[in-house]
N, C-alpha and C positions, 0 to 999 in steps of 0.2 A: 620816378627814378628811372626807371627801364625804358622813357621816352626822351627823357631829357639829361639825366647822368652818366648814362652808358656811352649814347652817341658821343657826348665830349668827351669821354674819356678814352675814345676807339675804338667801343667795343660795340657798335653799329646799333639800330633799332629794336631793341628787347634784346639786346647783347649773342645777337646771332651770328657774331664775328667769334664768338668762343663756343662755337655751337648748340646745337640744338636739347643741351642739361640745363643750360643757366637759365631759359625761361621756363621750362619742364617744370625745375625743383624750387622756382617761384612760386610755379603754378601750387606745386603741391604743397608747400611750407604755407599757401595763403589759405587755400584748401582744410589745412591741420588748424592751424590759427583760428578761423572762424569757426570750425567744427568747436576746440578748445571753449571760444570767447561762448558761442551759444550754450553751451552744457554749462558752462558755470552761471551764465544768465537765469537761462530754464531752472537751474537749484536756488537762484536766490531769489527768487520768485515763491511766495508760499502758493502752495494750490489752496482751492475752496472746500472748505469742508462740506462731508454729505448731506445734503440736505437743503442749504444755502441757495440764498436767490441770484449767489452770483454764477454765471457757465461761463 
């Protein structure tokens, strides 16, 4: 999107024609998103019980 949407739409390469937030708070909204997607991963995930031959 930020390579190929923004430029068509004028808003230049990573939309750095609307300065320098709109790729910042990509950064961080993708940053939140994956922190998010991993924690719910990591919990649905059982762990192995003690003792078990799985590590």
């Amino acid at each position: 999107m930020m390579i190929m949407m923004m430029p068509m739409a004028g808003a230049g390469l990573f939309g750095m024609k609307l300065g320098i937030m709109a790729p910042m708070m990509t950064l961080v909204l993708h940053l939140i998103f994956g922190a998010t997607l991993g924690w719910i991963y990591g919990r649905s995930i059982p762990s192995p019980m003690p003792g078990s031959l799985l590590q």
